[in-house]
MDTraj code that builds the backbone (N, CA, C; nanometers):
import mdtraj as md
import numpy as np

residues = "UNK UNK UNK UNK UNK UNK UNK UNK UNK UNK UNK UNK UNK UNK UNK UNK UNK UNK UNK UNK UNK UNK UNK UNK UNK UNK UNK UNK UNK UNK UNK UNK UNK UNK UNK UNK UNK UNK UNK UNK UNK UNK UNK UNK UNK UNK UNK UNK UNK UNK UNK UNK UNK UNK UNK UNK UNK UNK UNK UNK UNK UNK UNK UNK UNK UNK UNK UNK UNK UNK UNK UNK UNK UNK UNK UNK UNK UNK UNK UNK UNK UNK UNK UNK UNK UNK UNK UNK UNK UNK UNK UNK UNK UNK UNK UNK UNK UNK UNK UNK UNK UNK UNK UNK UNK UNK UNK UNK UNK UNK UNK UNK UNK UNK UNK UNK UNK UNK UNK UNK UNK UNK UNK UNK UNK UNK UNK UNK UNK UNK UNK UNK UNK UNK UNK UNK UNK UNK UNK UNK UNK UNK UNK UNK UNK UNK UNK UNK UNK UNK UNK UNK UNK UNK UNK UNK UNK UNK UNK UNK UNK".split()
xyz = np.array([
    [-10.0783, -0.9627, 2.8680],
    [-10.1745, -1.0716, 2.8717],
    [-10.1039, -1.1988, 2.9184],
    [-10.1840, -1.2911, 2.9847],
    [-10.0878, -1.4090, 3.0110],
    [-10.0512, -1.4932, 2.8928],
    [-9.9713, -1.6119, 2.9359],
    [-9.9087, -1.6686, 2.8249],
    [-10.0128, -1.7443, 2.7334],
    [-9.9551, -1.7509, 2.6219],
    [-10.0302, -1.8360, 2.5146],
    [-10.0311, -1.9451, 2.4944],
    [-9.9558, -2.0519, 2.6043],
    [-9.9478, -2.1743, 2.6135],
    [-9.9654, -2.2065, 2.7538],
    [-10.0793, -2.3172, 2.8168],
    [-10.0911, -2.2958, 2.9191],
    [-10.1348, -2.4966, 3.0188],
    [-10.1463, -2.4884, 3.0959],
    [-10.1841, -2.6014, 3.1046],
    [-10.3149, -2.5869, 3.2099],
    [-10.3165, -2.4689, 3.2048],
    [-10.4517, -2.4281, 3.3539],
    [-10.5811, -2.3981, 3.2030],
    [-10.6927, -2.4436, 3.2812],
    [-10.8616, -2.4102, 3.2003],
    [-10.8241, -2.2717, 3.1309],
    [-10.9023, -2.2706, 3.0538],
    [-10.9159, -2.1196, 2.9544],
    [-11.0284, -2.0226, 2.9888],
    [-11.0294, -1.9137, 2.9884],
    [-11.1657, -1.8347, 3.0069],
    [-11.1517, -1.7598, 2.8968],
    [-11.2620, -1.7231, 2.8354],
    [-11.2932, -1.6569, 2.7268],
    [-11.3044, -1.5035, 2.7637],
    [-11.4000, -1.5482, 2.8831],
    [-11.3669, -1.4007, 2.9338],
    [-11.3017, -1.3219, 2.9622],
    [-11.1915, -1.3492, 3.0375],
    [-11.0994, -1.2673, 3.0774],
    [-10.9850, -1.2202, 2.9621],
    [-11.0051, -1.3589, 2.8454],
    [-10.9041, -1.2682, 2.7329],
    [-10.9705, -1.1835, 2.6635],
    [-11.1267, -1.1804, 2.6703],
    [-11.1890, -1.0821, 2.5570],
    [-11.1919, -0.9760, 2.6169],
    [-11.1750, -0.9541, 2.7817],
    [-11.1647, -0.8322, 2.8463],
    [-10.9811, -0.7593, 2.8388],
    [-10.9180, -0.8624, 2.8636],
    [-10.7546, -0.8555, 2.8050],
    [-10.7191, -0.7392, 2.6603],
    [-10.8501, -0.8167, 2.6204],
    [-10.8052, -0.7834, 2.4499],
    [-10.8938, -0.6509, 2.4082],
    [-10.9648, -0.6463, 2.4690],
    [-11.0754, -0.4752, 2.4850],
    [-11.0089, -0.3875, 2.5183],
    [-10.9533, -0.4190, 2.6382],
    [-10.8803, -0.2976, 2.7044],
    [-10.7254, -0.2316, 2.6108],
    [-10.7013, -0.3746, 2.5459],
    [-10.5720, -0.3283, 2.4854],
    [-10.6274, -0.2221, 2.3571],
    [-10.7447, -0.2677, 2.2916],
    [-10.7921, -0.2347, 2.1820],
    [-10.8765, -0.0747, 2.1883],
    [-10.8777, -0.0192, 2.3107],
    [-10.9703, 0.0567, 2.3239],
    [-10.8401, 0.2132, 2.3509],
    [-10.7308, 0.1136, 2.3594],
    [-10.6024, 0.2307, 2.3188],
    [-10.5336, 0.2545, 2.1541],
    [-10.5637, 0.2179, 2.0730],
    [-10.5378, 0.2511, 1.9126],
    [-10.6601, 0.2481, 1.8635],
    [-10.6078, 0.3283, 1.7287],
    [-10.7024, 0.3307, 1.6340],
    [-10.8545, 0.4063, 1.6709],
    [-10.9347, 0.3844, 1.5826],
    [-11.0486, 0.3588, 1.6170],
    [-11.1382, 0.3511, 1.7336],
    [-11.0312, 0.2483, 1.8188],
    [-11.0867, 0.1285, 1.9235],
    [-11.1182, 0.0615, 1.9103],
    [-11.2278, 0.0062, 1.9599],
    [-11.3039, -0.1431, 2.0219],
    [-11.4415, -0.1299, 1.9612],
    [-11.5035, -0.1575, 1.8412],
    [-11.6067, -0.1388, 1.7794],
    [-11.6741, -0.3160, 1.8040],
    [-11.6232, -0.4025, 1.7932],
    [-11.6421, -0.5071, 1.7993],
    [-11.5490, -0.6195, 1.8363],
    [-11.5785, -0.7272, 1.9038],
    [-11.5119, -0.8457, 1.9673],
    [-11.5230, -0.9787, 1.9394],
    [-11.5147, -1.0625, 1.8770],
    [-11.5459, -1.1903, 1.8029],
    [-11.4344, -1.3012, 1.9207],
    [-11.5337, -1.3996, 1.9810],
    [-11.4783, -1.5470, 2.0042],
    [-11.4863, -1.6319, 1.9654],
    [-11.4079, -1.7456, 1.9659],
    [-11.3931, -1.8841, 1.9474],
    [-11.3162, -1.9433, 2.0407],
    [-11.4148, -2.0926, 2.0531],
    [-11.3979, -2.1411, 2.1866],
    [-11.3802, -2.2683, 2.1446],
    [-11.2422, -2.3557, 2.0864],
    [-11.2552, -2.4887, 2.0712],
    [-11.2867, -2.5798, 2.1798],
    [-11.3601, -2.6585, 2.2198],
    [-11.3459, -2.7596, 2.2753],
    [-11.4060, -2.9031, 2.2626],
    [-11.3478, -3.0091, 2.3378],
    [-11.3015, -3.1415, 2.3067],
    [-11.4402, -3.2025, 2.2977],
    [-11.5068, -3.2598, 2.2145],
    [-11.5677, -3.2885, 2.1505],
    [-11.5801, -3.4872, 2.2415],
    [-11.7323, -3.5256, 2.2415],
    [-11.7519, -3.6418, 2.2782],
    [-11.7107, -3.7547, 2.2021],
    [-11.7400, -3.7481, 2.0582],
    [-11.6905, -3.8650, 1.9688],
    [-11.5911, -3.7546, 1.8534],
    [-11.5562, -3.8581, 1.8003],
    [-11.4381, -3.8327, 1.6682],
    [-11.4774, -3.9420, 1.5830],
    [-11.5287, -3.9161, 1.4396],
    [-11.5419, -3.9961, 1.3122],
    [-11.6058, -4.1259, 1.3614],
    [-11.7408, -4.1180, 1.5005],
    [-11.7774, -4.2174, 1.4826],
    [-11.7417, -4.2968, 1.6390],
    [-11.6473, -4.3026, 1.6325],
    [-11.5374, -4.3200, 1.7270],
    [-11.5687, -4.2100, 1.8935],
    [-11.5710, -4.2862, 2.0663],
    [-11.6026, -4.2376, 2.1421],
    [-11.5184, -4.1705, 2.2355],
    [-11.4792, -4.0575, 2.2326],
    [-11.3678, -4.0157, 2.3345],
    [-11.3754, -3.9859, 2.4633],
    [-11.2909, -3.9969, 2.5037],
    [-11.2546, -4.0614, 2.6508],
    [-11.2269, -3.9048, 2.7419],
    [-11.1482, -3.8568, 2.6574],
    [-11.0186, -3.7507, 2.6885],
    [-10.8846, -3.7556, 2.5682],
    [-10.8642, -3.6423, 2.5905],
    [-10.7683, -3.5772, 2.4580],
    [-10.6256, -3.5064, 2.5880],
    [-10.4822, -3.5278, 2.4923],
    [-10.3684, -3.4738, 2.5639],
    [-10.3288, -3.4071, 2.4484],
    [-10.3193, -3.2546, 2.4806],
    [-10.2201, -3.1942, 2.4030],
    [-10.0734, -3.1766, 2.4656],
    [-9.9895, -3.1646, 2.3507],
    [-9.8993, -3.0820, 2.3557],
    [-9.8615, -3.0247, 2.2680],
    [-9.6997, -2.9314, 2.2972],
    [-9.6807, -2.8020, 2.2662],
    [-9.5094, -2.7554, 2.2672],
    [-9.4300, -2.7155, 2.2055],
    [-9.3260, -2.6371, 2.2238],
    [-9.3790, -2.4987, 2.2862],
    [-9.4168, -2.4662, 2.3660],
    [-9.4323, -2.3311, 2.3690],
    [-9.3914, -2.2124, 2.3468],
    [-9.2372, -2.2334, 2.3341],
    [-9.1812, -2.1199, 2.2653],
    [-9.2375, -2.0778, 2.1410],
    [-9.2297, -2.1893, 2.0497],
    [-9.2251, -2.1680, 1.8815],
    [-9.3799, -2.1410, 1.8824],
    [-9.4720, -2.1713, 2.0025],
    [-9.5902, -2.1718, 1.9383],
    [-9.6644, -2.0624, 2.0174],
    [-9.5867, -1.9766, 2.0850],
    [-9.6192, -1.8386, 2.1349],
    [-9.5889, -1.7603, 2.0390],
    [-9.4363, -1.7906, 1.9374],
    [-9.3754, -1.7227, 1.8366],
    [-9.4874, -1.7366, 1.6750],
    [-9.5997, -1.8361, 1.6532],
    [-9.6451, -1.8780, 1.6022],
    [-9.8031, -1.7715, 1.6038],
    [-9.8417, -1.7961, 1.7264],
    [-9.9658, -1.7092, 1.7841],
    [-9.8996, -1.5516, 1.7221],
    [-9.7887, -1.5157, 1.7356],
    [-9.7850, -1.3708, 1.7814],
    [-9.7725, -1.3633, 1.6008],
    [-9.7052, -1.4313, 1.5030],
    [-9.7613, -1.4026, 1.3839],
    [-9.9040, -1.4022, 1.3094],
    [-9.9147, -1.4753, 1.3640],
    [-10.0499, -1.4699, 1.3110],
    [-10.1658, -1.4060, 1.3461],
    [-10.1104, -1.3592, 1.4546],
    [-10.2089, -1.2169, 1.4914],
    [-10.1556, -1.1303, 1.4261],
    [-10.0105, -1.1246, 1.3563],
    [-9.9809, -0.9884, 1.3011],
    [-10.0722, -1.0091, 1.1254],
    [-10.0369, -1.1128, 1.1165],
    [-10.1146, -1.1624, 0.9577],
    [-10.2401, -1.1035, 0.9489],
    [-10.3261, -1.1524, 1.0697],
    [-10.4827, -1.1025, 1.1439],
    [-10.4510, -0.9423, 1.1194],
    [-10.3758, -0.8814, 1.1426],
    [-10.4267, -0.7364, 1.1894],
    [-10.3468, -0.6616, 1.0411],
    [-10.2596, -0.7543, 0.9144],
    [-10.2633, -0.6778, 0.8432],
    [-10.3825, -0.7009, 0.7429],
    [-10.4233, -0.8144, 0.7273],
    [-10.5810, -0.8225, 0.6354],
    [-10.6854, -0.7824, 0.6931],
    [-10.7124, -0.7451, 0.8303],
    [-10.8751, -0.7044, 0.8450],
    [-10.8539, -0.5583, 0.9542],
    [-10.7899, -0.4695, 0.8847],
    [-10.7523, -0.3655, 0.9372],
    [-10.7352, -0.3321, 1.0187],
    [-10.6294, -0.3726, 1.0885],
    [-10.5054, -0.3512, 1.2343],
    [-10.6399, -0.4476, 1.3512],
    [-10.6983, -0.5671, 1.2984],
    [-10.7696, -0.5978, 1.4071],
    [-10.6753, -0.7150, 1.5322],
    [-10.7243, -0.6820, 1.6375],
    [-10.6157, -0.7125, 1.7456],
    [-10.6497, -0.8345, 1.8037],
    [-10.5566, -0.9765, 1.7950],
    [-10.5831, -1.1187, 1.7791],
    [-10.5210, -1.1849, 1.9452],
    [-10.6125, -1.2313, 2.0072],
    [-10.5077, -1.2967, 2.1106],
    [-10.5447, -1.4442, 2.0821],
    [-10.4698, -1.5337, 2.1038],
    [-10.5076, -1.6624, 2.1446],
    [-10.3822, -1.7897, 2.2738],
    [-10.5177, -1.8220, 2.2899],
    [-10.4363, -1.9609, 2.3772],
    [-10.4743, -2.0666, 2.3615],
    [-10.3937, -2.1818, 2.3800],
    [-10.4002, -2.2824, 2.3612],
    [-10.3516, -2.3808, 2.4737],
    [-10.4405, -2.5208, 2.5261],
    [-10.4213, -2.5428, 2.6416],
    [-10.3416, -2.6719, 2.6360],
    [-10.2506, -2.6978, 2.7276],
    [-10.1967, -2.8263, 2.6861],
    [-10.2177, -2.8788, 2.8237],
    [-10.2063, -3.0510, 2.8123],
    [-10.1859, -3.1631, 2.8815],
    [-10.3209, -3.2225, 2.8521],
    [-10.3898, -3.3010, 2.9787],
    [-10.5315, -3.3597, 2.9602],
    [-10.6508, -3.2754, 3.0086],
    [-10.7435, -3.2877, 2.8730],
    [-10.8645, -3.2222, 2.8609],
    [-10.9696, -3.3270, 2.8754],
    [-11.0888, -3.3113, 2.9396],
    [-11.1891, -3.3755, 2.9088],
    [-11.2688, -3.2958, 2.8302],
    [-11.3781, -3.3907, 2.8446],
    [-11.4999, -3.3785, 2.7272],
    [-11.5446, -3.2412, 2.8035],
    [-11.6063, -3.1742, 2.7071],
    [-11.6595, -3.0236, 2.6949],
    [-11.5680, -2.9201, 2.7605],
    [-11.3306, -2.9839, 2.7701],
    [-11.3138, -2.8495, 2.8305],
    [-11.2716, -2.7669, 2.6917],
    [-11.2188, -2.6685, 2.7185],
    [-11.1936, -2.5766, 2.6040],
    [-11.0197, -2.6427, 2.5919],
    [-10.9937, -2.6278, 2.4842],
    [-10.8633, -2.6534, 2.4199],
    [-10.8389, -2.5432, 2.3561],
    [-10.8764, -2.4244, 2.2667],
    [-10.8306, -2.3469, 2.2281],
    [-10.9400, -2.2135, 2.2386],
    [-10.8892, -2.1225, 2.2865],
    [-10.9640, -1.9626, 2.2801],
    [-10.9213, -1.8889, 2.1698],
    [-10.9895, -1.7557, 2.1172],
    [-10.9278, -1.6931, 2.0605],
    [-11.0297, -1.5759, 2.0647],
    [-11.0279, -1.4543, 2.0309],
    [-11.0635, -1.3348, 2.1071],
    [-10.9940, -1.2448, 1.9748],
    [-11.1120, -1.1943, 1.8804],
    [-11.0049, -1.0692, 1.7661],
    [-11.1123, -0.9159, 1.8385],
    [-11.0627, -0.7934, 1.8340],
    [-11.0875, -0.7098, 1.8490],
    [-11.0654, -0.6161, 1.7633],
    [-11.1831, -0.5352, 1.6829],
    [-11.1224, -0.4276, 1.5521],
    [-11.2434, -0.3149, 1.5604],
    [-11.2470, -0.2315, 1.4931],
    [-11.2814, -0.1096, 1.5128],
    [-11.4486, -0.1462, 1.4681],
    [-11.4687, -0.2527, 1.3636],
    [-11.6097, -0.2875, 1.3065],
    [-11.6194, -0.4687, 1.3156],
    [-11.7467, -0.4885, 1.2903],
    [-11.7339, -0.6546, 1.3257],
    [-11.6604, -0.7288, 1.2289],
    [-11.7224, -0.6931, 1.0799],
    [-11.6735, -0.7587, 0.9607],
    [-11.5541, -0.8136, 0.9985],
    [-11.4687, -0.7207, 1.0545],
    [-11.2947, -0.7597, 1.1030],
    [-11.2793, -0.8287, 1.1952],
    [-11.3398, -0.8212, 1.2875],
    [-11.3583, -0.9272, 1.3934],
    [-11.4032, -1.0455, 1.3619],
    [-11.4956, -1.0878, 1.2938],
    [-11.5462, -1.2051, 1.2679],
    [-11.3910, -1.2463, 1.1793],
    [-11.3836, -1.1878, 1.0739],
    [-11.2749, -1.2542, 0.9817],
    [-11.1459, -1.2779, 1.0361],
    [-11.1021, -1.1676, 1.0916],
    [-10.9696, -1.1878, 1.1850],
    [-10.9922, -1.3653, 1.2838],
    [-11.1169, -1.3019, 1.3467],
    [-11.1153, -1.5140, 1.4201],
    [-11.1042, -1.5974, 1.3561],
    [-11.1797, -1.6065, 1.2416],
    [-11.1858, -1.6974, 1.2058],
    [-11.0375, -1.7485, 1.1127],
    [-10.9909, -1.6310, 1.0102],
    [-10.8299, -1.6370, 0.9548],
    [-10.7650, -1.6713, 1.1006],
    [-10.7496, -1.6321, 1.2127],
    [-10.6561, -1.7167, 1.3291],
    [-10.6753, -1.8473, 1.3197],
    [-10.8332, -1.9185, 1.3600],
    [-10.8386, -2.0550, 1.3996],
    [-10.7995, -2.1413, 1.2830],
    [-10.8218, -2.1281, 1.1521],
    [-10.7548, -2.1845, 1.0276],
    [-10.6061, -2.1656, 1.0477],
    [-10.5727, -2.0749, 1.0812],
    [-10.3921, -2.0609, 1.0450],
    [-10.3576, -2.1691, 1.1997],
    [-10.4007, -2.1455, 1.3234],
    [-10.3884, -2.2232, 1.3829],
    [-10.3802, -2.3815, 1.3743],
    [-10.4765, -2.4270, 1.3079],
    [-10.4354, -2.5612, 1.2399],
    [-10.3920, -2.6069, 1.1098],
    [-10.3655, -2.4852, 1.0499],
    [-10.2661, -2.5097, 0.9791],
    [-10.0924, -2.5101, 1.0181],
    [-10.0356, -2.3877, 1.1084],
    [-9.9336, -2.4288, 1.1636],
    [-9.8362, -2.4160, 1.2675],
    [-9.9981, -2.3952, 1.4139],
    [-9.9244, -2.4041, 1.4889],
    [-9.8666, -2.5496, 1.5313],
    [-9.7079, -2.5575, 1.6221],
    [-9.6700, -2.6702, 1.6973],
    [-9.7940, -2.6639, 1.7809],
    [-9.8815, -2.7585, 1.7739],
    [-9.9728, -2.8016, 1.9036],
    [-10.0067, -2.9546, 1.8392],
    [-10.0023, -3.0793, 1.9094],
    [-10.0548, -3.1918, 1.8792],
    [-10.1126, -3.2854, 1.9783],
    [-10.2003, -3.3486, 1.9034],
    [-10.3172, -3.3796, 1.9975],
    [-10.3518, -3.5229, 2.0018],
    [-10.3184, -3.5771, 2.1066],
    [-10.3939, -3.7468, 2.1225],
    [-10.4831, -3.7626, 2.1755],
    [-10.5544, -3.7822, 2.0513],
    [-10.7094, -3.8550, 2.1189],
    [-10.7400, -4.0117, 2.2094],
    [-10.8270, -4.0317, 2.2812],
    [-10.8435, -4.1266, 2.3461],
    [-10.9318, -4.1836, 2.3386],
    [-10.9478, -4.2821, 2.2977],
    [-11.1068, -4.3290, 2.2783],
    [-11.1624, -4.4810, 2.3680],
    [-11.2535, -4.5078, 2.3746],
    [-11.3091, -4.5885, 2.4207],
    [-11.2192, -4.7029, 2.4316],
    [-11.2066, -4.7564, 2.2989],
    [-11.1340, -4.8803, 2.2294],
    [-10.9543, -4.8540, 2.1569],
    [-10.9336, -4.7594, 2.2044],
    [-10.8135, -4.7019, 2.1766],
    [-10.7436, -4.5746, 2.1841],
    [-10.6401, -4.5270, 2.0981],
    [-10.6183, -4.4040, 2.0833],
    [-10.5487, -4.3821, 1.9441],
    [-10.5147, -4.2225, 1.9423],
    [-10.4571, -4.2028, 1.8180],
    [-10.3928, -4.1035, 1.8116],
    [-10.2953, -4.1216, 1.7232],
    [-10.2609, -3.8937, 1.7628],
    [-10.2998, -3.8471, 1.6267],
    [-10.3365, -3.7678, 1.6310],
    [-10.3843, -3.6412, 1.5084],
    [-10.3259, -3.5990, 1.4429],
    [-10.2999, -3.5403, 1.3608],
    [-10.1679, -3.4808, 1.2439],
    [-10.2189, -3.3610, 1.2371],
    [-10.1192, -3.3004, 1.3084],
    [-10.1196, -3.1528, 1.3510],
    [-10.0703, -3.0892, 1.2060],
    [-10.0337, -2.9289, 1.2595],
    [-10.0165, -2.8231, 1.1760],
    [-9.9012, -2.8628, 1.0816],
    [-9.9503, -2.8954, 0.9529],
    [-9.8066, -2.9335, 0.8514],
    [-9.8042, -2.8033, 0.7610],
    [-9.8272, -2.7563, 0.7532],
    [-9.7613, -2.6229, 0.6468],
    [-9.6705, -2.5208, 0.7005],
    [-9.6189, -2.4810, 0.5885],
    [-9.5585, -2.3750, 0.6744],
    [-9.5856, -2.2445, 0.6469],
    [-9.5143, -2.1819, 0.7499],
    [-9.6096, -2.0296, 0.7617],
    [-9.5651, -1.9390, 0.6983],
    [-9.4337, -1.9685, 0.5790],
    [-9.4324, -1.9033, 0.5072],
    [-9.4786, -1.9227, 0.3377],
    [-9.5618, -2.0512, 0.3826],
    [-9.6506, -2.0536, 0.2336],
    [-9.7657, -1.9891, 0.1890],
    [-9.7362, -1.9083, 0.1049],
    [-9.8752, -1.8156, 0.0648],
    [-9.9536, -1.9080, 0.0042],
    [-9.9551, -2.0160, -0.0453],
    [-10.0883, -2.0924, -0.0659],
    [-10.1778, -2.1226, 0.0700],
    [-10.1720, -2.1598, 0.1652],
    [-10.1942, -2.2253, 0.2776],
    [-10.3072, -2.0637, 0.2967],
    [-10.1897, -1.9625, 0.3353],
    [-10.1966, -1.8173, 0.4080],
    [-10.3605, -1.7583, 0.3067],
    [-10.3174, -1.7875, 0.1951],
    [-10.4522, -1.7783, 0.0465],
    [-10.5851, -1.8417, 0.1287],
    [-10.5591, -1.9831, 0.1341],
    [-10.6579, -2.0565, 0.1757],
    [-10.7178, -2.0559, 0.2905],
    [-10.6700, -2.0043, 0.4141],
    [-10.7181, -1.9584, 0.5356],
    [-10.7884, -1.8327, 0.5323],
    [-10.7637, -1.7407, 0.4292],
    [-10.8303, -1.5817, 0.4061],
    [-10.9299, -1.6416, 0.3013],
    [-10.9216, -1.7393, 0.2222],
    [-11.0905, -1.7281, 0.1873],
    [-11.1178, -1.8105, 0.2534],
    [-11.1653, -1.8889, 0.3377],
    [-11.2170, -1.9102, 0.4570],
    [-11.2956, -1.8778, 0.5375],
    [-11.1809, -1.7356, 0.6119],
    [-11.2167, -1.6849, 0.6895],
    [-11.2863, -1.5484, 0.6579],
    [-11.3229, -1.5273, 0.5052],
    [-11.4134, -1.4978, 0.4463],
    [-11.4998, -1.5335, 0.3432],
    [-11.5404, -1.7058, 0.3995],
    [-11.6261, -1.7139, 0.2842],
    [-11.7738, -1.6710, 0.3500],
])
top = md.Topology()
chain = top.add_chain()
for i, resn in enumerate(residues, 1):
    res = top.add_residue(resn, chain, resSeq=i)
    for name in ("N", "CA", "C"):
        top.add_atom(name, md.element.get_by_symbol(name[0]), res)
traj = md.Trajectory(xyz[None], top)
């Protein structure tokens, strides 16, 4: 699959087809496919945005993605997690983050996405300056760490409440 850190647009499509094809070789297969499609949002708390800049270590946060798809596939039974995340400048309505779970039934799919996009802001390196009309700001990215089982607790009921 291509990389998980990127600075080119995202398609949903092509990773949920990425992630089918991989999924339709183990297990079960491909019973179901769940997306999520972050993107940059017109206002913030009120506040009017302009455009948003991410960035990214990409190493640590390819190394970051690839756990937490393993986390994903040991709670919702081996379900198969891709995600990307886009860095530099986004405008309004582009996508900033994809994510694509694939598992043999939906239940797992839905939960697997959704346990990714929580663990995702909980701790991946990705941080984000917003831009607004009358200013800017940067965001306070992923502070936990990923080897805290409180955090890891709180993203699984979540991503099954």
């Amino acid at each position: 699959m291509s990389p998980s850190v990127t600075s080119s647009p995202l398609s949903v499509e092509s990773l949920v087809v990425a992630l089918e094809r991989e999924a339709q070789t183990r297990g079960e297969g491909c019973g179901a496919v769940c997306s999520f499609v972050g993107v940059v949002r017109a206002t913030h708390q009120g506040r009017s945005v302009t455009h948003l800049e991410y960035e990214a270590f990409a190493p640590l946060a390819e190394k970051t993605f690839a756990l937490i798809s393993g986390e994903a596939a040991e709670h919702f039974g081996g379900a198969l997690v891709a995600i990307r995340h886009r860095v530099g400048r986004l405008q309004i309505g582009e996508a900033s983050v994809v994510i694509a779970a694939a598992a043999a039934h939906r239940a797992e799919a839905f939960h697997a996405c959704r346990y990714a996009i929580e663990r995702v802001k909980q701790i991946a390196p990705v941080w984000k300056h917003e831009f607004f009309v009358d200013g800017h700001a940067w965001v306070e990215g992923a502070i936990a760490d990923p080897a805290d089982d409180e955090a890891r607790r709180v993203a699984l009921e979540r991503a099954c409440a």
